[in-house]
Backbone bond lengths (Angstrom), bond angles and torsions (degrees), N, CA, C in turn:
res aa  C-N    CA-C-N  psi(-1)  N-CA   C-N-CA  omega(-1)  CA-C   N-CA-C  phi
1 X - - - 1.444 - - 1.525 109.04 -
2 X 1.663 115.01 149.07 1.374 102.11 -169.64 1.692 98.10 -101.79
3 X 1.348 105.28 163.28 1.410 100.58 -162.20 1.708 111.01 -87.94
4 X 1.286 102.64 -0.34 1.634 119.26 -174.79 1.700 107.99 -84.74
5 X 1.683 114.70 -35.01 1.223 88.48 -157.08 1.597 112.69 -104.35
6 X 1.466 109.26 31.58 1.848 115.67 143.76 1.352 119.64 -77.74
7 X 1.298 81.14 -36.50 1.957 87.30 177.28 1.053 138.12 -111.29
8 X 1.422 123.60 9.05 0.946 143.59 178.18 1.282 120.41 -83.28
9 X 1.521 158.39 110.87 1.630 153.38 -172.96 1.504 97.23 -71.36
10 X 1.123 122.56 -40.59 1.589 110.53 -155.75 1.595 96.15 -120.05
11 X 1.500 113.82 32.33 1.317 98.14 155.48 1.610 137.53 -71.06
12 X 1.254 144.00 143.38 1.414 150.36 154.32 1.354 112.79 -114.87
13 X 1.701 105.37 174.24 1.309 108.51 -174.57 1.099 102.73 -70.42
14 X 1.971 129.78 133.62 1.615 128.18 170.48 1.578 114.50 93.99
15 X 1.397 106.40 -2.96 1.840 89.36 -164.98 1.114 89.65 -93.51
16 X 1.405 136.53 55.75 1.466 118.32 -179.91 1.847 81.30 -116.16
17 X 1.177 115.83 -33.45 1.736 101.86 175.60 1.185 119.73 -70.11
18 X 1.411 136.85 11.41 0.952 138.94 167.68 1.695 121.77 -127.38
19 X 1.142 104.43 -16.35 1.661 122.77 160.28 1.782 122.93 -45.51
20 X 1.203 86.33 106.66 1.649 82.57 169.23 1.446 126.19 -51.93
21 X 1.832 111.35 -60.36 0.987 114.61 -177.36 1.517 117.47 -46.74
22 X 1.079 130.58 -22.40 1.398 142.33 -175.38 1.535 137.77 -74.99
23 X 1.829 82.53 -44.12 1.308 89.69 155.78 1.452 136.08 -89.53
24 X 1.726 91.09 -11.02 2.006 94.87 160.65 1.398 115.04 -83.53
25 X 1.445 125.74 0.30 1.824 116.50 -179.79 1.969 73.49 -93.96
26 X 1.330 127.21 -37.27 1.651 89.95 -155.84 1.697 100.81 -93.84
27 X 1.182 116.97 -10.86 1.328 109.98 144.60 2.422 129.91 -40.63
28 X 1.213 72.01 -63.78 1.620 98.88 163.63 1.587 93.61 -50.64
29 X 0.796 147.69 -78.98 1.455 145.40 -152.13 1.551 120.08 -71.37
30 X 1.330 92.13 -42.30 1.853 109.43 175.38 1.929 87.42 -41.99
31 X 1.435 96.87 -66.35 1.571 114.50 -153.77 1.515 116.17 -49.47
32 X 1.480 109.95 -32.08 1.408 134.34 -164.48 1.786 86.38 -92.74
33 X 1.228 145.68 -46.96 1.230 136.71 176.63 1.763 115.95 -59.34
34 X 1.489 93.68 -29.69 1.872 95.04 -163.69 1.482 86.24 -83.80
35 X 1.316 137.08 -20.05 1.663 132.91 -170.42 1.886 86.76 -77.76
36 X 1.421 91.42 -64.38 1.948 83.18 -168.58 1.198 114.72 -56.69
37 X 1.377 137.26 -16.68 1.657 145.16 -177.48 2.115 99.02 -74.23
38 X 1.298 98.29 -48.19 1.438 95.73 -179.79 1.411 123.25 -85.34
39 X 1.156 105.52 -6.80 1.685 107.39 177.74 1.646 107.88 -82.61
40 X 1.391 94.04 -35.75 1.788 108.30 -172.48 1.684 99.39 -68.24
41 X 1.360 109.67 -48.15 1.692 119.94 166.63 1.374 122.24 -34.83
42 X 1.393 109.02 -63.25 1.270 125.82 153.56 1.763 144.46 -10.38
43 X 1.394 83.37 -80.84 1.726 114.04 -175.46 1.987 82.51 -97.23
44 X 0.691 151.10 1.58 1.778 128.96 166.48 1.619 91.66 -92.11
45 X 1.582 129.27 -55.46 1.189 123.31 -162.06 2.479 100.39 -62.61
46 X 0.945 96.71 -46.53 1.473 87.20 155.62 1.096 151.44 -58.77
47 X 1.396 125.63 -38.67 1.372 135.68 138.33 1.387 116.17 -21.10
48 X 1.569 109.47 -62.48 1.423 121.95 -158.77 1.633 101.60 -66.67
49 X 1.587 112.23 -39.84 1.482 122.28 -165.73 1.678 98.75 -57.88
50 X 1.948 101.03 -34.83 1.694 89.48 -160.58 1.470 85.66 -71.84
51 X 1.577 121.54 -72.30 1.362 115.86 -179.71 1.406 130.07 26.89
52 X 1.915 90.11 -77.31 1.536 110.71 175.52 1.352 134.37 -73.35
53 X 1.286 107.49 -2.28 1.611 136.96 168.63 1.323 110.16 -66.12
54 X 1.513 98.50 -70.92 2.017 127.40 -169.92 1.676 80.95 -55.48
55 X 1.390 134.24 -50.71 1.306 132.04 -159.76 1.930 114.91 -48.81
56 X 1.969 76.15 -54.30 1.557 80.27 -167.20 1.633 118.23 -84.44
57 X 1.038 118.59 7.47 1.972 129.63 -172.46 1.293 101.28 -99.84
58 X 1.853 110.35 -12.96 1.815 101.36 -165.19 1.761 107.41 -77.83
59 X 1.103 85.44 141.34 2.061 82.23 164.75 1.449 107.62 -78.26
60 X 1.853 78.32 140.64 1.586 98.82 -164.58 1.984 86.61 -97.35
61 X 1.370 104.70 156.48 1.383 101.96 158.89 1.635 118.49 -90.29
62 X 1.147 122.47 126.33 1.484 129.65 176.82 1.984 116.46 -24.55
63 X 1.256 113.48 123.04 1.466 105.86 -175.44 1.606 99.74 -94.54
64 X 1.267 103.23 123.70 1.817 118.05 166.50 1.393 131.20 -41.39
């Protein structure tokens, strides 16, 4: 369902491909996905760094 046409006055069937407002909320959204895509990018490649930190400081038990 599109999120315009409860609220929208001058909605019809289809005018959302030609709607401005529409293409600035999915503009808006693209933008708001590429922020959450790089934050997650971000903070995982850090995680992993501590990870490999905690990895290498642990005592190993002696191999036989």
């Amino acid at each position: 369902m599109l999120p315009c046409r409860s609220g929208c006055p001058s909605y019809h069937e289809g005018c959302h491909k030609t709607c401005g407002a529409w293409r600035q909320f999915q503009a808006e959204q693209s933008a708001q996905r590429q922020a959450k895509k790089q934050y997650l990018q971000f903070y995982n490649t850090l995680s992993a760094q501590v990870v490999r930190q905690f990895r290498a400081i642990q005592c190993r038990r002696p191999a036989w």
